[in-house]
N, C-alpha and C positions, 0 to 999 in steps of 0.2 A: 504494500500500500504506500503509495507516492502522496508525499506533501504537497498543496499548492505550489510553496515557494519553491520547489524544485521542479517543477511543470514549467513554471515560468520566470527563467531567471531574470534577473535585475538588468537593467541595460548597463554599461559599464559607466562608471562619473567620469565627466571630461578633465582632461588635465587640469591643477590647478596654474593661474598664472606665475608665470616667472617672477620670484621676490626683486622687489627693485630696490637698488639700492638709496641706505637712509640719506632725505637729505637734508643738512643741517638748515634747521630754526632760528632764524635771529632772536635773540632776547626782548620780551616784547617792553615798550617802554612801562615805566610805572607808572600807576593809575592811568592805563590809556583803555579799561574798562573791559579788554578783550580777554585777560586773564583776571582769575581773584586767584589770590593765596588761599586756596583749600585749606594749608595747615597753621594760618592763623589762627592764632588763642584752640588747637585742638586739644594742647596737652594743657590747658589753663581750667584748674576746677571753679565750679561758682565762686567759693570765695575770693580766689582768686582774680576774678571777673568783677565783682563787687568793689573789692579792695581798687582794682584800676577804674573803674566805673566813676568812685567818689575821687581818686587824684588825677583825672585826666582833664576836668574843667580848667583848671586853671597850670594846669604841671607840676612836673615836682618840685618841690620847694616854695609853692605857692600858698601866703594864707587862707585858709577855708574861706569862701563865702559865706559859709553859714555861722561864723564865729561870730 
């Protein structure tokens, strides 16, 4: 007793294309919107997030506004 899929075999898959060779990527300018930094603040926990949250209005070594 014969299986379908041996009745009728598969057509053969056409070659895959030829790999081309890599071609280097200019670096794209900064903030020109076409990239984001994916692994900004990825390893930054919420406190950590927090903590830069409240010293980023005015930078480091700035007195609080809310003082």
């Amino acid at each position: 007793m014969k299986k379908e899929s041996q009745e009728a075999p598969k057509p053969a898959a056409p070659a895959p294309p030829p790999a081309l060779p890599p071609v280097p990527q200019p670096m794209p300018e900064e903030g020109d919107g076409e990239y984001e930094d994916v692994n900004k603040g990825a390893e930054l926990t919420p406190a950590d997030l927090a903590r830069i949250a409240e010293e980023a209005p005015g930078g480091p070594g700035a007195p609080k506004a809310a003082a």
